[in-house]
Structures are given as structure tokens and as C-alpha cells.
VEXNUNU-199791 format. One record per residue (C-alpha): x, y, z; chain; residue in three letters. Coordinates in steps of 0.5 Angstrom, whole numbers, plus 500, padded with zeros to 3 digits. Layout:
VEXNUNU-199791
+-----+-----+-----+----+-----+
:   X :   Y :   Z : ch :  aa :
+-----+-----+-----+----+-----+
:   X :   Y :   Z :  A : ALA :
...
+-----+-----+-----+----+-----+
***
This chain:
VEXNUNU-199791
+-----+-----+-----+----+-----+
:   X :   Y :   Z : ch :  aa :
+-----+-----+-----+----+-----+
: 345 : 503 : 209 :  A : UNK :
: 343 : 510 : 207 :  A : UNK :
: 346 : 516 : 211 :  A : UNK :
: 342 : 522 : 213 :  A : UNK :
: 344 : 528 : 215 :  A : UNK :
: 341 : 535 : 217 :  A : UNK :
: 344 : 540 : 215 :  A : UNK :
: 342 : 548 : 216 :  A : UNK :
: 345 : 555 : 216 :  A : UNK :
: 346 : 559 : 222 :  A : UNK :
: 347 : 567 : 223 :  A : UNK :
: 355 : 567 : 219 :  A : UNK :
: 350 : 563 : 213 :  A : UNK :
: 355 : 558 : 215 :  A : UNK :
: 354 : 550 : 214 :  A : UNK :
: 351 : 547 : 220 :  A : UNK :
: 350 : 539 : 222 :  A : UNK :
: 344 : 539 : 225 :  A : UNK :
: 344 : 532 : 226 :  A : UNK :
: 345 : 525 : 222 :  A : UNK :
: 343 : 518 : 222 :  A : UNK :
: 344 : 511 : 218 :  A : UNK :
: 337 : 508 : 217 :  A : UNK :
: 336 : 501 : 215 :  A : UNK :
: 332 : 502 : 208 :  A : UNK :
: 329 : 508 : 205 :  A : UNK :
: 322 : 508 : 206 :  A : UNK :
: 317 : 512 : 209 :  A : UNK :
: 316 : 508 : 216 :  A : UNK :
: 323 : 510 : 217 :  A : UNK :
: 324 : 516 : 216 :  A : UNK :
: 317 : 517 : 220 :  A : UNK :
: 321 : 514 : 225 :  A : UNK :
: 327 : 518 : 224 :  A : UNK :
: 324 : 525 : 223 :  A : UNK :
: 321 : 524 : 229 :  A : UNK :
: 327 : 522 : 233 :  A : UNK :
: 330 : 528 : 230 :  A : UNK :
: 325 : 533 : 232 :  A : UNK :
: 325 : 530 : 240 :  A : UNK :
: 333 : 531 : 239 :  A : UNK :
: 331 : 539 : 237 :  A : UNK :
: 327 : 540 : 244 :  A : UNK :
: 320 : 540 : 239 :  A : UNK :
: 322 : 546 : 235 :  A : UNK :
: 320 : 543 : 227 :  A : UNK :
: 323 : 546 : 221 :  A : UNK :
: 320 : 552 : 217 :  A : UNK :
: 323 : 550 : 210 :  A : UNK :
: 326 : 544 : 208 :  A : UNK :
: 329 : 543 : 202 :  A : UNK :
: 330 : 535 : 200 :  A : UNK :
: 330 : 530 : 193 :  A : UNK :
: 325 : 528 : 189 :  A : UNK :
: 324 : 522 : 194 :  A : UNK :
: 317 : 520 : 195 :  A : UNK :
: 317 : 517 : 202 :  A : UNK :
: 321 : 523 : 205 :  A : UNK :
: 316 : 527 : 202 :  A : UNK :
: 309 : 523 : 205 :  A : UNK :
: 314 : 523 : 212 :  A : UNK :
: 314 : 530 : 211 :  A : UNK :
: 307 : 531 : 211 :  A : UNK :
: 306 : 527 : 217 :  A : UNK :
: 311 : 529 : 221 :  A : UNK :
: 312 : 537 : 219 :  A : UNK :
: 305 : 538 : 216 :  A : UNK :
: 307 : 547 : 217 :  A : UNK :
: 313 : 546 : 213 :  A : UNK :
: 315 : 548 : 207 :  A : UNK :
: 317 : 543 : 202 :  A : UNK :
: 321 : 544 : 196 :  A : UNK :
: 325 : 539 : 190 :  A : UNK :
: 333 : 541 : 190 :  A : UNK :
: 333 : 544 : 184 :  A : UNK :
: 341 : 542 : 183 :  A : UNK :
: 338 : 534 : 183 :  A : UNK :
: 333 : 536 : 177 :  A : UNK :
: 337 : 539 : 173 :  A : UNK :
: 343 : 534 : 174 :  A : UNK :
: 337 : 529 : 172 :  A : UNK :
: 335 : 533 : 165 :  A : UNK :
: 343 : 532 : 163 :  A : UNK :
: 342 : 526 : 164 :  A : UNK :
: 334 : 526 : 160 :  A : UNK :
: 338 : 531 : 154 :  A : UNK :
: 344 : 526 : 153 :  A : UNK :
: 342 : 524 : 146 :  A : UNK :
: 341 : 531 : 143 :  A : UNK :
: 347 : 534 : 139 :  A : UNK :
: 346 : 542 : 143 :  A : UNK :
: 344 : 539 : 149 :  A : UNK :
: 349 : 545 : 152 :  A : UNK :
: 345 : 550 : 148 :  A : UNK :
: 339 : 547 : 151 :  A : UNK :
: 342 : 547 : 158 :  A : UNK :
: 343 : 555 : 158 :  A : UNK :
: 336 : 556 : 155 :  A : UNK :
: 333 : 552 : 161 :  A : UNK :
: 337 : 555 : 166 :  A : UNK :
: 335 : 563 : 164 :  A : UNK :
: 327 : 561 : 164 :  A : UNK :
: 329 : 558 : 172 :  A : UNK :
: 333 : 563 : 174 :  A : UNK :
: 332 : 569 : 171 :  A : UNK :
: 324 : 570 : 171 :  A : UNK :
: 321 : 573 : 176 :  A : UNK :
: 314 : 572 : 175 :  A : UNK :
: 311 : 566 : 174 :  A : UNK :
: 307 : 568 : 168 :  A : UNK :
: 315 : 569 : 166 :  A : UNK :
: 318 : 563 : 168 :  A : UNK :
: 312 : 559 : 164 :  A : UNK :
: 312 : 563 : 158 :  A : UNK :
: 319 : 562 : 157 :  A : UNK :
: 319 : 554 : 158 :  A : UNK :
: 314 : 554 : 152 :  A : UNK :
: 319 : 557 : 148 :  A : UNK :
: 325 : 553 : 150 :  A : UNK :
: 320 : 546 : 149 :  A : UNK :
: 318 : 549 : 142 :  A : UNK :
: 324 : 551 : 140 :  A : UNK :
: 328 : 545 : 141 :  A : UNK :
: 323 : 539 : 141 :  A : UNK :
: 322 : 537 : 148 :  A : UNK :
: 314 : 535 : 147 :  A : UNK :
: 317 : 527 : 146 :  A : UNK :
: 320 : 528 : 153 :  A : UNK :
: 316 : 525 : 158 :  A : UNK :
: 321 : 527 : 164 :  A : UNK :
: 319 : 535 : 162 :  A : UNK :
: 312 : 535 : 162 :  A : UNK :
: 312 : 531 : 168 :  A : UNK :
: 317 : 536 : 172 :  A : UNK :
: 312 : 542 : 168 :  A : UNK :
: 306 : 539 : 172 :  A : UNK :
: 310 : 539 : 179 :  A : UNK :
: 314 : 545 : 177 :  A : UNK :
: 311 : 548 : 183 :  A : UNK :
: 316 : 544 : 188 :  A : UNK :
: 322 : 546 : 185 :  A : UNK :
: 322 : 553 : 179 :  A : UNK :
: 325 : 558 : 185 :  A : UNK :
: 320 : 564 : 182 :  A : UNK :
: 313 : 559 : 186 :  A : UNK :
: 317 : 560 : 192 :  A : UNK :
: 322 : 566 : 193 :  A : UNK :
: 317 : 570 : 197 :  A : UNK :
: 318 : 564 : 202 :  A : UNK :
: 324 : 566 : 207 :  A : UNK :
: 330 : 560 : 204 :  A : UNK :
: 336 : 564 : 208 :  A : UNK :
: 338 : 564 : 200 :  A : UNK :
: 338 : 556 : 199 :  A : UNK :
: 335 : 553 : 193 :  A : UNK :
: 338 : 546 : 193 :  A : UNK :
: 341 : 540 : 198 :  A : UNK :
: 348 : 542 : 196 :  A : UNK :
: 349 : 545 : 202 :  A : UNK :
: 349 : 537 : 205 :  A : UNK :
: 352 : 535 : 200 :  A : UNK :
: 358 : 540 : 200 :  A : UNK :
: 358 : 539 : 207 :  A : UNK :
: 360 : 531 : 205 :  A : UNK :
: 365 : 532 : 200 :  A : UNK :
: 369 : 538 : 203 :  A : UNK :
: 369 : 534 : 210 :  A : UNK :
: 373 : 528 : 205 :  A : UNK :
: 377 : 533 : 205 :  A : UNK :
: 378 : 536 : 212 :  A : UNK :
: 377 : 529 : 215 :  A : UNK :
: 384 : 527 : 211 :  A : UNK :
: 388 : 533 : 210 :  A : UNK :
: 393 : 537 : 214 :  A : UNK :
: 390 : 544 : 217 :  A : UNK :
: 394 : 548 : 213 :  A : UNK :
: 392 : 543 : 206 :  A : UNK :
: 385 : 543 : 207 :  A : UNK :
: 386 : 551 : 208 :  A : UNK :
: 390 : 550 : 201 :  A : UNK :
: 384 : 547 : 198 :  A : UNK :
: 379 : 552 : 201 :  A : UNK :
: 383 : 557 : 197 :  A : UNK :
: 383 : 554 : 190 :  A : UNK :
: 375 : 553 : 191 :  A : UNK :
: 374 : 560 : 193 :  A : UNK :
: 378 : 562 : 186 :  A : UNK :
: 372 : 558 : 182 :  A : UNK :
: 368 : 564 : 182 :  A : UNK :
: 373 : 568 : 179 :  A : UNK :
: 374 : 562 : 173 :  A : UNK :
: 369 : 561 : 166 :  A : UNK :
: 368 : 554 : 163 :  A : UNK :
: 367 : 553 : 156 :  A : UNK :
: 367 : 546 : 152 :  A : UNK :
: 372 : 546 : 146 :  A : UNK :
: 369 : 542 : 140 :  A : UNK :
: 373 : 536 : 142 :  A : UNK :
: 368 : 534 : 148 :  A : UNK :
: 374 : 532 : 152 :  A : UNK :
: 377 : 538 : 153 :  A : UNK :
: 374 : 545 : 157 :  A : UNK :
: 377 : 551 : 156 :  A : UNK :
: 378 : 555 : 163 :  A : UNK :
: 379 : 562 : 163 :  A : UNK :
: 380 : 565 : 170 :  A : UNK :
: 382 : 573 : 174 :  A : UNK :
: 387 : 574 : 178 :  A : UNK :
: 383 : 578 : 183 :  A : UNK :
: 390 : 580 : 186 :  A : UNK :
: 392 : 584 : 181 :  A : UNK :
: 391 : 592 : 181 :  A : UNK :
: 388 : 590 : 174 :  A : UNK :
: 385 : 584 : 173 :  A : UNK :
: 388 : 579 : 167 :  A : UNK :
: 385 : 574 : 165 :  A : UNK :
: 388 : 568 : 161 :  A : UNK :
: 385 : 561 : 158 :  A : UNK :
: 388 : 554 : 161 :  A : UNK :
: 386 : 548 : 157 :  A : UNK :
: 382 : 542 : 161 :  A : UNK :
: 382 : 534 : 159 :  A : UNK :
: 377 : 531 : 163 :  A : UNK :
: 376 : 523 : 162 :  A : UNK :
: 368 : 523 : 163 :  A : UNK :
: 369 : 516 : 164 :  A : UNK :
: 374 : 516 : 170 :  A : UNK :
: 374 : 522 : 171 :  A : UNK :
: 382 : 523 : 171 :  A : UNK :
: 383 : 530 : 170 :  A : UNK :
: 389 : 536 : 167 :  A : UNK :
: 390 : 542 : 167 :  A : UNK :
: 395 : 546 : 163 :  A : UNK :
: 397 : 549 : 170 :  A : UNK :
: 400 : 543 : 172 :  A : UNK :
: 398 : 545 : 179 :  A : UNK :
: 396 : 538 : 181 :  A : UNK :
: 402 : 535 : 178 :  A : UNK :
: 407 : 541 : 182 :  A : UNK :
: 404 : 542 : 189 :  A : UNK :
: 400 : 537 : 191 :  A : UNK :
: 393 : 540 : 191 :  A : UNK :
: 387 : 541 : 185 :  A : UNK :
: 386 : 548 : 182 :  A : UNK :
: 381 : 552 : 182 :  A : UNK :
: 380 : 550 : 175 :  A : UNK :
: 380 : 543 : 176 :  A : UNK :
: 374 : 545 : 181 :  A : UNK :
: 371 : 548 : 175 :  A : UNK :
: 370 : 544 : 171 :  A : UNK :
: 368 : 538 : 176 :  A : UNK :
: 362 : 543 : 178 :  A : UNK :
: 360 : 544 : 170 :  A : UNK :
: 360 : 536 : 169 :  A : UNK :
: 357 : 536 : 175 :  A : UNK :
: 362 : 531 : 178 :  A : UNK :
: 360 : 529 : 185 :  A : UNK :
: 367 : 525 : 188 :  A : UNK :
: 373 : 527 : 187 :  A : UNK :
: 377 : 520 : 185 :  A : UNK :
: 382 : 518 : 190 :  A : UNK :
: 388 : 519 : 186 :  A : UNK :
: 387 : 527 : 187 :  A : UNK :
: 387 : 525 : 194 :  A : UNK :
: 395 : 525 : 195 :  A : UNK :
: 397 : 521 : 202 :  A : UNK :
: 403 : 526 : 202 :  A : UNK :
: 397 : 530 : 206 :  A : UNK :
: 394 : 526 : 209 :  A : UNK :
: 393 : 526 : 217 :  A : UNK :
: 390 : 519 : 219 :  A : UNK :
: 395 : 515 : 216 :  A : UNK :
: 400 : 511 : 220 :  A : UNK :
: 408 : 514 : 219 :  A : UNK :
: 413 : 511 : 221 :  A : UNK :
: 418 : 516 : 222 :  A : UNK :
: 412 : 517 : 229 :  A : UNK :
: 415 : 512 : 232 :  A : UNK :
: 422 : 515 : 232 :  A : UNK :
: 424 : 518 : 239 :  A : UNK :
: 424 : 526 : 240 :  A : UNK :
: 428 : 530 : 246 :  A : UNK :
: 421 : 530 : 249 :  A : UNK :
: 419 : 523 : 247 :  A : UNK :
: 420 : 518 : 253 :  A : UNK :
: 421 : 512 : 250 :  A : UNK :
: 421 : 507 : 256 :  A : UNK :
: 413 : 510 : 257 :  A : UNK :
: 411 : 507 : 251 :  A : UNK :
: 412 : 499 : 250 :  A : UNK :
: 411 : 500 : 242 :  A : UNK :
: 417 : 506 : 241 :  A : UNK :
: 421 : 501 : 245 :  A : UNK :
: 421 : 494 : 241 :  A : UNK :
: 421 : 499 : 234 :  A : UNK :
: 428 : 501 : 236 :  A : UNK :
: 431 : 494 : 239 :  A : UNK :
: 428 : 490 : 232 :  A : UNK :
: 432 : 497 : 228 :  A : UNK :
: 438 : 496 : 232 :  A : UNK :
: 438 : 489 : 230 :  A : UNK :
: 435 : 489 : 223 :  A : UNK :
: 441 : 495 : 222 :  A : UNK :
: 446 : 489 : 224 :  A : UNK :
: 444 : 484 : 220 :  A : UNK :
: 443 : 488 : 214 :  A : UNK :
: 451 : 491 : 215 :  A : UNK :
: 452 : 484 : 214 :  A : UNK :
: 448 : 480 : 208 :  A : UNK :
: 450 : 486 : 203 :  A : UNK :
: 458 : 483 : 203 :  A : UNK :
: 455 : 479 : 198 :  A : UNK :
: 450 : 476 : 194 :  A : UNK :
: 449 : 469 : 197 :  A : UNK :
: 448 : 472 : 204 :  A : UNK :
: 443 : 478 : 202 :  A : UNK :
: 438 : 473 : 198 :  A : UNK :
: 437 : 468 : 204 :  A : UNK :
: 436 : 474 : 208 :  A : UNK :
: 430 : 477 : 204 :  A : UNK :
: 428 : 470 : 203 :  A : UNK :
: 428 : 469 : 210 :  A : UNK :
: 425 : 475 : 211 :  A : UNK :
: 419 : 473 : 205 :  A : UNK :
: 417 : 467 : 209 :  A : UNK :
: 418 : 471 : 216 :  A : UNK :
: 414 : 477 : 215 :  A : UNK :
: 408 : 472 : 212 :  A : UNK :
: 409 : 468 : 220 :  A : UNK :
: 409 : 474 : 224 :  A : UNK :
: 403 : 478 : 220 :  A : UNK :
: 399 : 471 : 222 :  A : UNK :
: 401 : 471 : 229 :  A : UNK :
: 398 : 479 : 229 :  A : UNK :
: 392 : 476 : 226 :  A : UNK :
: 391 : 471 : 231 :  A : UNK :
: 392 : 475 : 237 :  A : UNK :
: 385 : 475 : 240 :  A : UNK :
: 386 : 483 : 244 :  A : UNK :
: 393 : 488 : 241 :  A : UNK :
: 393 : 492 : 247 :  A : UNK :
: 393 : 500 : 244 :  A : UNK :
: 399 : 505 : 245 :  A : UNK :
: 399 : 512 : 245 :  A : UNK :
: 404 : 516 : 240 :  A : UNK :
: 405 : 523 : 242 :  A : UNK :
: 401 : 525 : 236 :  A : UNK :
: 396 : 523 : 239 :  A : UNK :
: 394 : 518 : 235 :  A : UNK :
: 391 : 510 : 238 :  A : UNK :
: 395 : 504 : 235 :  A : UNK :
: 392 : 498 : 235 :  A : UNK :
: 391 : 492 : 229 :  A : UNK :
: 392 : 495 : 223 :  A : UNK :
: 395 : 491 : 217 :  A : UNK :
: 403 : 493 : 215 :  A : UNK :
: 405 : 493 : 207 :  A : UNK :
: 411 : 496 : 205 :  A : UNK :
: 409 : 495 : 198 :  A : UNK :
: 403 : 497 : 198 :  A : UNK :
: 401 : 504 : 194 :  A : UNK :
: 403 : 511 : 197 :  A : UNK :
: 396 : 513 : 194 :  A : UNK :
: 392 : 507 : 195 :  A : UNK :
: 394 : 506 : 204 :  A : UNK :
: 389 : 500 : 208 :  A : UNK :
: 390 : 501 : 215 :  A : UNK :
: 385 : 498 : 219 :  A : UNK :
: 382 : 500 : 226 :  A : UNK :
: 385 : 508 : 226 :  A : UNK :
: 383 : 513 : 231 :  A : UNK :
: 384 : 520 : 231 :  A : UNK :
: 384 : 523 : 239 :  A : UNK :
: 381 : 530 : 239 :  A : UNK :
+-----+-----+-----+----+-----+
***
């Protein structure tokens, strides 16, 4: 199902979830329908600017629901959408920064055509289709058609899309990772990417903004284009557990959307399930919480029995082979369990059903039916 959200900027120029919905399919009936929704939610007081993607339907529910709205195309969807169109030209790079001066650098629209003809010309775009469609809508989404209109700076729905990426992020990291991770990104901006003739590698050069005089050094970035698996020669990643800045450089440059799940250490998350949270602590009362209670009682007797099946090889194999066949009874008994009551740890976190693997891939966890308790 198509997720929605709404995203504005308040007075601090700060992201701001406005509201969000899941619809059945996109089409405009339905986004007539959730606009609609959305508007009764803001007590009546329509948009005056809305930035979208290429969308037709929004575009028709738009007119319909906001007809005094300014709509605009995210250009960040536009030009993704030119790499793809360029993808077999050999300078395709050299392409994308002629483009990219005739979008951002005219000031006039007089400017901006011009400059377009030049860079069409130059390198042989006429047999493009795509260009001559988006010249022909080009005052839905060139910035110079409507930079006289108040956009609190925005130009593209990269604020929705940020919100979604780095909210990855926040809703699985610590605080204090999450904090870690906005630091690398805030550091972006002190970085530089240029591509190395061997297309898997980039060359990042990024400033120390510490320093009484600011040093710069080059670090060589591999990206599998495929995958999107990823190193630095920092080694940031590997030593501390979090991306660095010029990991998130280079994402941005690829115009990566998702960070792969490897990236996301499970060392940080806060939604998993620790077995150590089960441990009593002096202001822990275990007698309060039924499930502390059976965890201590079946370690006392697994404790026991282990002390004694180490003695020798035979008792130890007809332990773990037991063991094998009652780990697959008791999870089938779990499993056919109608209601698990919920017990409350003193983390605040709810347990319910939840699948138990001790096995299982410390980068890769599955646990079911987990809540956080604000």
C-alpha cells in the first residue's frame, strides 16, 4: 500500500510531519479523497505551495482540491530520472554538471533557455525524447519559473524523503548513535566527490572544520553499484560502528535511496529483544514479573545440567540432541498458544510472541510483535 506523508517546515526551518495515510492504489479518486481528509484534519487552511512528483493523478486531485495552490515537480526526482535517460552516453558525468548550471545558476528564464539549447547542442540530446518532454513542461519544475513565489527554500520532496530515511535511523538507533550518525551528516558538507577512472571508485575529499587551519585529505571510496556495499579508506564503519560522512557523500552523489541493512549494526539498535533485560538488577523486583521469574529458574537448572554433561563426550551429545528436539516442541507449543499474556521489563519494553533463534544473524534479527512504550 502507497504511503503518504505530508511534510512542512516550521519557523526553526525544521521538518515537520503534517500528517501521513496509507492508501489502497494510486489513482486520483483516492488521493481526492485523502486530500480532502487531510484538509478537514488542518481545520480548513489549504497549502499555498506543494512540491510533488511527476504524479498525474496528484496533479489532477490537486486541481480539484487546491485550485489556489502552487504546484511544482521535485526537481531531485527529474534529475534522478535524467541519469537514468544518460546511462548510455560515455560523459554522461560531464553532462550532468552542464545541466545542472543551466538549472541552478540562471537567473532569467531567458538564461536558463538559452543555456539548455547549449548543453542540447553540444552533446546531441535532440534524440532524446525525455528532454524535449521535460523542456515543453519545463515550467513545472526549472526553479528560475518560480523563484519569485515564497517556497521556504525548498525545491524538491526531499524533505518527505529525508524525513523517511533518517527516521530509519532514529526509530532503530540509541539517542546517543542516532546523534553519531547526524554528525557524520552534517560533515557532508565539508566533503568533495569526484569519480576515479575506475567507475567503482570515488575520490572524497573532506575538511576538518575543527582545525585552526583547515586540512584537507583525499580518502578512496569503493561502491558496488549493484549492492551498494561500501568502503572507505577511514575505516570509520569497520572501527566505530556508524557510516562516515563520506559514505553519505557518496550515497548522495549515486543518488542512493536505501541504506543496505548490513550498515544498520544491531550493536545499536534499540527495538531488539537482549537477553541480558531479563537479568535482575537492585531495583528490579523480580517476583513482580512472572517472566524474570521462569528466566531465572530454567538458568539455575540449565546451569545444572550443563556442569554435568561436560564430564564427558556421550552425556554432552545426548544433552544437545535433546536439547534440538525440545527447542523445536517447546517453540510448537509457543506457536499454538491462542493469547501470551505481555510482561513489562523495566526498560519499558512490551513482550509478547516473538520468534527466539540463538543462531540467527546478529545483523539480520526477526523478532515479531515488539513495542516500544513511550
Amino acid at each position: 500500500m502507497p504511503f503518504c506523508p505530508f511534510i512542512g517546515v516550521n519557523h526553526h526551518n525544521q521538518s515537520m510531519l503534517l500528517g501521513c495515510a496509507l492508501i489502497s492504489g494510486e489513482d486520483t479518486r483516492n488521493y481526492v479523497w485523502l486530500f480532502k481528509t487531510w484538509l478537514e484534519c488542518m481545520s480548513g487552511k489549504a497549502p499555498n505551495c506543494i512540491i510533488t512528483d511527476q504524479c498525474m493523478d496528484i496533479g489532477n486531485a490537486i486541481k480539484e482540491v487546491f485550485p489556489d495552490a502552487k504546484h511544482r515537480w521535485c526537481i531531485w526526482h527529474i534529475l534522478r530520472n535524467a541519469k537514468k535517460h544518460l546511462k548510455d552516453e560515455e560523459n554522461i558525468d560531464e553532462i550532468r554538471k552542464s545541466l545542472r548550471r543551466a538549472l541552478h545558476d540562471s537567473l532569467h528564464v531567458e538564461e536558463f533557455e538559452k543555456r539548455w539549447e547549449e548543453v542540447v547542442e553540444k552533446y546531441k540530446l535532440h534524440t532524446i525524447k525525455w528532454f524535449d518532454e521535460m523542456y515543453t513542461v519545463r515550467h513545472r519544475w526549472v526553479p528560475v519559473y518560480f523563484k519569485s513565489d515564497f517556497w521556504a527554500g525548498m525545491s524538491s520532496t526531499q524533505r518527505s524523503e529525508k524525513y523517511v530515511s533518517e527516521g530509519v535511523f532514529q526509530r532503530l538507533y540509541t539517542s546517543k548513535k542516532f546523534e553519531e550518525f547526524q554528525d557524520q551528516v552534517r560533515l557532508v558538507t565539508y566533503t568533495s566527490a569526484t569519480k576515479t577512472q575506475d567507475w567503482k571508485n570515488l575520490c572524497v575529499r573532506s575538511g576538518d572544520k575543527k582545525a585552526k587551519w583547515p586540512k584537507r585529505q583525499t580518502f578512496k571510496v569503493t561502491l558496488d553499484r549493484i549492492s551498494y556495499d561500501v568502503k572507505c579508506e577511514c575505516k570509520h564503519f569497520e572501527f566505530r560502528g556508524i557510516l562516515c560522512c563520506r559514505v553519505v557523500r557518496v550515497y548522495h552523489e549515486e543518488d542512493v535511496e536505501c541504506v543496505p541493512e548490513k550498515y544498520i549494526l544491531s550493536r545499536w539498535r534499540k527495538d531488539l529483544v537482549r537477553n541480558y533485560t531479563t537479568v535482575p538488577v537492585p531495583y528490579y523486583t523480580p517476583d513482580k514479573n512472572p517472566q524474570a521469574k521462569r528466566y531465572i529458574a530454567l538458568s539455575k537448572e540449565f546451569e545444572d545440567i550443563a556442569s554435568v554433561a561436560i564430564i564427558d563426550e556421550k552425556p554432552y551429545s545426548f544433552l544437545m540432541e535433546s536439547l534440538s528436539k525440545l527447542r523445536l516442541e517447546v517453540k510448537a507449543l509457543v506457536e499454538g498458544c491462542q493469547e501470551i499474556p505481555k510482561t513489562v521489563n523495566t526498560i519499558g519494553k512490551v513482550y509478547g510472541r516473538h520468534s527466539s533463534n540463538g543462531d540467527e544473524d546478529e545483523r539480520n534479527p526477526q523478532h515479531e510483535d515488539l513495542v516500544n512504550q513511550k
